[in-house]
C-alpha positions as CSV (number, residue, x, y, z in Angstrom):
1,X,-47.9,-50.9,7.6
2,X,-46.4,-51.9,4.5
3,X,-42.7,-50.5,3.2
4,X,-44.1,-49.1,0.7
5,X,-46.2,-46.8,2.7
6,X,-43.6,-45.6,5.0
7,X,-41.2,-44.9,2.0
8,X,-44.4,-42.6,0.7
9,X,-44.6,-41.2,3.9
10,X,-40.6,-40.5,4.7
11,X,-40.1,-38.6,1.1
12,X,-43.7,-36.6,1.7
13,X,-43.5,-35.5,5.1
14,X,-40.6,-32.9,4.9
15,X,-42.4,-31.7,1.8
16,X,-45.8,-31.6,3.9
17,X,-44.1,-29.6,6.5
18,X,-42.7,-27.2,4.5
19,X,-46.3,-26.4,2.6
20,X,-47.7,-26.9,6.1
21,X,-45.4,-23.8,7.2
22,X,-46.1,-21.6,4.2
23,X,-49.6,-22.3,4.0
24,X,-49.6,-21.6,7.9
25,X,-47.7,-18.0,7.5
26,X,-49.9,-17.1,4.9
27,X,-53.4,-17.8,6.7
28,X,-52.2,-16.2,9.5
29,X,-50.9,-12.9,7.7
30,X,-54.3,-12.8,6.0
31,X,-55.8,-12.7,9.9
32,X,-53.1,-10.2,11.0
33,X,-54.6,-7.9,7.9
34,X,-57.9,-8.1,8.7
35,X,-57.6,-7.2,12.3
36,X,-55.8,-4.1,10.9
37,X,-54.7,-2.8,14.2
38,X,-51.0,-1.7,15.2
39,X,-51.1,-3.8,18.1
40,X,-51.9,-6.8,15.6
41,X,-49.4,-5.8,13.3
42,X,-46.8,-5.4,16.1
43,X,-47.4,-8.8,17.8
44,X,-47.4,-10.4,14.3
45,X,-43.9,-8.6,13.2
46,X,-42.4,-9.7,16.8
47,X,-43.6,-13.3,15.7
48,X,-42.3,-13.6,12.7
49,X,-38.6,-11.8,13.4
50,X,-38.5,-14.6,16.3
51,X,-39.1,-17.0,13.5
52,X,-35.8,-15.3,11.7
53,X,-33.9,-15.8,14.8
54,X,-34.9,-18.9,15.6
55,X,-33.8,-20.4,11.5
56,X,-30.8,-18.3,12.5
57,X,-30.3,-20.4,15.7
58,X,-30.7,-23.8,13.7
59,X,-27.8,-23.0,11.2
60,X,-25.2,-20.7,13.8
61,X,-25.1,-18.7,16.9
62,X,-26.8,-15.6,16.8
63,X,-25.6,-15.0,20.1
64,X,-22.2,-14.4,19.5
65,X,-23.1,-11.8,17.5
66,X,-24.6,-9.8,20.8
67,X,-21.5,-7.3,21.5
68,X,-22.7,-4.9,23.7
69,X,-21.0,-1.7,22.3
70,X,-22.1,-2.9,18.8
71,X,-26.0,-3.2,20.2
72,X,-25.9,0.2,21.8
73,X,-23.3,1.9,19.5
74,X,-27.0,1.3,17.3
75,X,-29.6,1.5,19.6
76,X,-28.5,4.4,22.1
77,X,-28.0,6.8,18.9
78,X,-31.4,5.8,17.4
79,X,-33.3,6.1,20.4
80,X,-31.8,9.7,21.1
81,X,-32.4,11.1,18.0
82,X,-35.9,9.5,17.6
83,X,-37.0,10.3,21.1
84,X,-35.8,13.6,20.0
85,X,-37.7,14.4,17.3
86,X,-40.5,13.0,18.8
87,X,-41.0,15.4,21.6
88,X,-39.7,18.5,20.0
89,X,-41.0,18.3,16.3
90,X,-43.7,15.7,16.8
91,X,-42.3,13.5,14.1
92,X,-43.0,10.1,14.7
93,X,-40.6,7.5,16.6
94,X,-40.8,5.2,12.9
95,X,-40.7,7.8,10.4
96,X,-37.3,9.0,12.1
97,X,-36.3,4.9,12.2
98,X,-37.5,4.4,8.8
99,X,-34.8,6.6,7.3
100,X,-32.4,6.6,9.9
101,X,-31.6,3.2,11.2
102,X,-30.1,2.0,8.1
103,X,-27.2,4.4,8.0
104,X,-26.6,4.5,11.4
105,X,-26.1,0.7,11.3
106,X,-23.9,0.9,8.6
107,X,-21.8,3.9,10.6
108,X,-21.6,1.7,13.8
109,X,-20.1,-1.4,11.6
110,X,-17.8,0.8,10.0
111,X,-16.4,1.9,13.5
112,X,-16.7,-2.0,14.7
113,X,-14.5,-2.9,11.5
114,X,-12.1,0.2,11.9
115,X,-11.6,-0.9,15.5
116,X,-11.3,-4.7,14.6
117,X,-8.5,-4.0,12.1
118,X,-6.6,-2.0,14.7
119,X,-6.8,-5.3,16.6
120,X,-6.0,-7.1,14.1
121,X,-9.1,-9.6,14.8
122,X,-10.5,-11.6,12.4
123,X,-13.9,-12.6,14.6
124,X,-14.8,-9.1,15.2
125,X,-14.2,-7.8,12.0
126,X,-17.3,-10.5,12.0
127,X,-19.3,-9.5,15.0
128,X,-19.0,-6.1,13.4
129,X,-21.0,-6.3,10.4
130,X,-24.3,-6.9,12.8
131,X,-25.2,-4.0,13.4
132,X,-26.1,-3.2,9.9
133,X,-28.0,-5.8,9.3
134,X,-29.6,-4.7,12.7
135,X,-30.5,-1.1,11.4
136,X,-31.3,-2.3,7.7
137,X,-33.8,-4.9,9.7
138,X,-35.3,-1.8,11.7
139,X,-35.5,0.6,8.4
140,X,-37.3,-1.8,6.7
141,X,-39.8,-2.7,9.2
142,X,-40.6,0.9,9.7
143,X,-41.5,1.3,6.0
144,X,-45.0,1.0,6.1
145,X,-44.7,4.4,8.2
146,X,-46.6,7.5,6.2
147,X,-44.5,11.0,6.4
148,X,-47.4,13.3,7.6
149,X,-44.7,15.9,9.6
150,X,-44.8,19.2,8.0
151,X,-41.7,21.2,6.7
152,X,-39.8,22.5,9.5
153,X,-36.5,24.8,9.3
154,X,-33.8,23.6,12.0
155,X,-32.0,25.5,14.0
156,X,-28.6,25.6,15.7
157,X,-30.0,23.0,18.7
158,X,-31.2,20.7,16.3
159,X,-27.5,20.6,14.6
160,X,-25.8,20.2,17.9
161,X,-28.0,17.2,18.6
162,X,-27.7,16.1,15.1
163,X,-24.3,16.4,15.9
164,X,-24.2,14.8,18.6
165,X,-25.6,11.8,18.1
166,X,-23.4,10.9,15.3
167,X,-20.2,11.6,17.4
168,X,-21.8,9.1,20.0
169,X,-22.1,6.2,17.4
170,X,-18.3,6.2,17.4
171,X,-17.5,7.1,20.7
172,X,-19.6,4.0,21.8
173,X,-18.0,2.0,20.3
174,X,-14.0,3.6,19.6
175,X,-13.2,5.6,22.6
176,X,-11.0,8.3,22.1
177,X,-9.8,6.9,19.0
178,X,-5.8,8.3,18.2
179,X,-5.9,7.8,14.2
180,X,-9.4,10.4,13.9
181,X,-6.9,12.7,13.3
182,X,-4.9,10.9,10.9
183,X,-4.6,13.4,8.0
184,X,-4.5,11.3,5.0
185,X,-7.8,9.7,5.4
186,X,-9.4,13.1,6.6
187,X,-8.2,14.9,2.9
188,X,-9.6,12.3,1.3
189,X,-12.7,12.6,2.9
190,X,-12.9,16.8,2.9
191,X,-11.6,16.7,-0.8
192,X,-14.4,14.0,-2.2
193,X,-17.5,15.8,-0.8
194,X,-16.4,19.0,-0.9
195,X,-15.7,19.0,-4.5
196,X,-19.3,16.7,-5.4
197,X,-20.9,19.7,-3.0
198,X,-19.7,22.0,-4.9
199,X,-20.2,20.8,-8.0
200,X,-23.7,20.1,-7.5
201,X,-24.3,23.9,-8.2
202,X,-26.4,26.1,-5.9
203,X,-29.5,25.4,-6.8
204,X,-30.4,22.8,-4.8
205,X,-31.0,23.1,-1.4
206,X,-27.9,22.6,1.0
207,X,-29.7,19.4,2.7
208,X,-29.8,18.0,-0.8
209,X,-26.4,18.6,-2.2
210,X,-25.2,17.1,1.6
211,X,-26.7,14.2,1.1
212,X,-25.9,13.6,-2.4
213,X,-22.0,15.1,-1.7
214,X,-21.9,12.5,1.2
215,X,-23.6,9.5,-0.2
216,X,-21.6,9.7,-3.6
217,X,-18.4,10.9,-2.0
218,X,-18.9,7.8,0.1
219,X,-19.2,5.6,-3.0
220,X,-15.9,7.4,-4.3
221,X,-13.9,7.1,-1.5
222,X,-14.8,3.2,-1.8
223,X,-14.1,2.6,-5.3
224,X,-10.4,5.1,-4.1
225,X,-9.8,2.6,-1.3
226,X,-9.7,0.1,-3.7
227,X,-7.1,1.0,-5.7
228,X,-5.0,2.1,-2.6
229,X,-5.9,-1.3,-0.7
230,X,-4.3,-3.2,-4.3
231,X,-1.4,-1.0,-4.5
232,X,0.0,-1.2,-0.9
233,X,-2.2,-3.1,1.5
234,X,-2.1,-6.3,-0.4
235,X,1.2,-8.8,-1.0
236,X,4.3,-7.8,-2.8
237,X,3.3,-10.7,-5.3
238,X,5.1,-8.7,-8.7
239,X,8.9,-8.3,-9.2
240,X,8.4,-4.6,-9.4
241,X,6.9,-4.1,-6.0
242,X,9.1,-6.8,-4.0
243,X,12.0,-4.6,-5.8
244,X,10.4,-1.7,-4.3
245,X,9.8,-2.9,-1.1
246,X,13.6,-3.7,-0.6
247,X,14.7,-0.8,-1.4
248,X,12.4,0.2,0.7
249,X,13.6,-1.6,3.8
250,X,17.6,-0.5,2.9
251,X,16.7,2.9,3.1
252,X,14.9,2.6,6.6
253,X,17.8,0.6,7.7
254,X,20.0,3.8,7.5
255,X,17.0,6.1,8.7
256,X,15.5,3.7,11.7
257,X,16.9,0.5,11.8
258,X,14.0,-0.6,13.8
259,X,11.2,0.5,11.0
260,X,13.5,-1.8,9.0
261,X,13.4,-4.7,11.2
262,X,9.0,-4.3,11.5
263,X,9.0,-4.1,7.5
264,X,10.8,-7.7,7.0
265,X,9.2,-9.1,9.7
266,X,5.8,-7.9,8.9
267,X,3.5,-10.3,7.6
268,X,0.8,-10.2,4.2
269,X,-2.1,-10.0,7.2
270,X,-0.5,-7.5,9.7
271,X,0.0,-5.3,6.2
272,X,-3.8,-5.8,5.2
273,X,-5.2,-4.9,8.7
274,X,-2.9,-1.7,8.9
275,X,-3.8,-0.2,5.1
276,X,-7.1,-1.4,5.8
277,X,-7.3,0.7,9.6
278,X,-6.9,4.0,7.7
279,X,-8.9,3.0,4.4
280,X,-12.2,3.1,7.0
281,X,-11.7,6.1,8.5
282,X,-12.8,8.7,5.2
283,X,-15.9,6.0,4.6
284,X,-16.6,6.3,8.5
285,X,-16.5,10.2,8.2
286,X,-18.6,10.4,5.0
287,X,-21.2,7.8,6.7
288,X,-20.9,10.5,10.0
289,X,-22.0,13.1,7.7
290,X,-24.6,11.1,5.6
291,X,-26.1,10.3,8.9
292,X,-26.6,14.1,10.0
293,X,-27.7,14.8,6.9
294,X,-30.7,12.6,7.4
295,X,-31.9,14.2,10.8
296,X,-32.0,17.2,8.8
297,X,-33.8,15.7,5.9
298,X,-36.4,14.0,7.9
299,X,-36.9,17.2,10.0
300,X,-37.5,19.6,7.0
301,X,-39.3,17.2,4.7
302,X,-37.1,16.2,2.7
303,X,-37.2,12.6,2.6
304,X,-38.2,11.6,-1.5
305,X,-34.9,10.1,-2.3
306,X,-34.2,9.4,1.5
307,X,-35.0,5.5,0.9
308,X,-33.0,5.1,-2.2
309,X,-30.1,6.8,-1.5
310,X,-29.7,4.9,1.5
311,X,-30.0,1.5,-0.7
312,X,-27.2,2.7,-2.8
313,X,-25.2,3.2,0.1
314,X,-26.3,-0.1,1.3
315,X,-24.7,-1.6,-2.2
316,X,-21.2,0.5,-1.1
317,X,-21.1,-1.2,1.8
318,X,-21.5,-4.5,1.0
319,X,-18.6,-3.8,-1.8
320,X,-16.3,-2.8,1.2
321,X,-17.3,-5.9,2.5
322,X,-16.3,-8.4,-0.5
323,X,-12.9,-6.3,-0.9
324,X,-11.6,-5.7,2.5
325,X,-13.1,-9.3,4.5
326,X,-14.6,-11.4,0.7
327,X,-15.8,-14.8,3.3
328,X,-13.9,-18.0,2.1
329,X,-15.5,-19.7,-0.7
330,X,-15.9,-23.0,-2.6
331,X,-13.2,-21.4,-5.2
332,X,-11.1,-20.1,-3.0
333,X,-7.3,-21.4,-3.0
């Protein structure tokens, strides 16, 4: 065999396997749709999220990403609440997934990254963002799922579950967590729905105006956290604020010498992890109450906007992301 021909073949093969691949998925999807039966459908979904793990696999470890509070801080509420559903409103195991795995993903990160900062630990603050990719991955595979449930008025047991179930997401994963009952973050979460609640009007329904009060005082709270996060979680990197901060530090010196001694000792990190800490807590309250608000929705039909609102909160929390944890770049330094 000539050079020439092994040149050809050594630039066309990685091309031939790639169209090989494509051409392969597609042939087989096309087989999957005619068979048209859930058990097809299923075995072909399990193939081809394999198939995501597997690229996954070839570039990092997936495996590290495996925490076992973060898997059942997810999976434990989901299951609940859809198993719940299931057998006392006869709604289906997916159409509760569909609309509720995405913001329960994004409420168990939230208390991953809450409890990460509190450490003070850079590779959970990683691990934690897994599980919502985790429940965006299950929402989205649940999508093909038709609402056929009818309308159906909840009552105070389906409120306590509801309840519930959110309460376990953090529990799961936080413990008994001390700064719940921080009072800063908890006005700040009170006073942004409250007043979007209110001022949505009455007349809308009250699953409506929770879900809108909750999603958009969400997004509030975020774009609030960001201007708190510049002003005193990041560096004293102006001459106004290193004056500030001195005087700061004289006056603890005659209040509590040892609050004085922590302030010039603490370091730009130790000061981002602590601001950050309490920054989560209103967006982990609002996601608490988002979350309940979508067992509600689901149960009593009210699911139109369900799949969009959850998007935009999916676009908040990827902003909380880039401000709080942005991943080093090429630009960088």
């Amino acid at each position: 065999m000539s050079r020439q021909i092994i040149d050809i073949v050594e630039i066309g093969l990685p091309y031939t396997i790639v169209l090989g691949a494509l051409a392969f998925s597609l042939v087989l999807i096309r087989w999957i749709d005619r068979k048209g039966t859930m058990k097809f459908r299923a075995l072909g979904v399990l193939l081809f999220v394999t198939l995501t793990a597997v690229g996954w696999g070839l570039i990092s470890n997936p495996s590290s990403f495996l925490e076992l509070r973060a898997i059942l801080g997810l999976l434990v509420p989901a299951g609940v609440i859809s198993t719940y559903l299931k057998l006392r409103h006869r709604i289906s195991l997916l159409t509760t997934l569909k609309y509720s795995a995405m913001p329960l993903g994004f409420l168990v990160s939230a208390c991953l990254m809450l409890d990460a900062s509190f450490e003070q630990s850079k590779d959970s603050i990683i691990i934690a963002m897994f599980p919502s990719v985790l429940g965006a991955l299950i929402s989205a595979l649940s999508l093909g799922v038709r609402d056929l449930h009818p309308s159906i008025r909840c009552d105070r047991l389906d409120y306590s579950i509801f309840g519930a179930t959110v309460l376990s997401c953090a529990i799961i994963v936080l413990g008994l967590y001390d700064p719940f009952f921080s009072m800063g973050p908890l006005l700040i979460f009170i006073g942004a729905t409250s007043s979007i609640f209110i001022a949505l009007g009455s007349n809308r329904s009250e699953v409506e105006r929770t879900l809108e009060a909750s999603l958009y005082g969400a997004l509030l709270v975020i774009a609030l956290n960001t201007i708190i996060y510049m002003d005193v979680g990041t560096p004293a990197n102006t001459e106004e604020r290193q004056l500030s901060k001195q005087e700061h530090i004289e006056f603890m010196l005659e209040e509590s010498p040892e609050t004085a001694e922590y302030l010039i000792n603490e370091t730009d990190e130790q000061l981002a992890f602590q601001t950050i800490e309490r920054l989560l807590l209103p967006i982990m309250f609002a996601l608490m109450l988002y979350s309940a608000a979508t067992f509600v929705a689901i149960v009593s039909g009210q699911t139109d906007k369900l799949q969009r609102m959850n998007w935009h909160l999916a676009e908040g929390f990827v902003f909380i992301v880039f401000i709080f944890f942005a991943p080093y770049s090429l630009l960088s330094g």
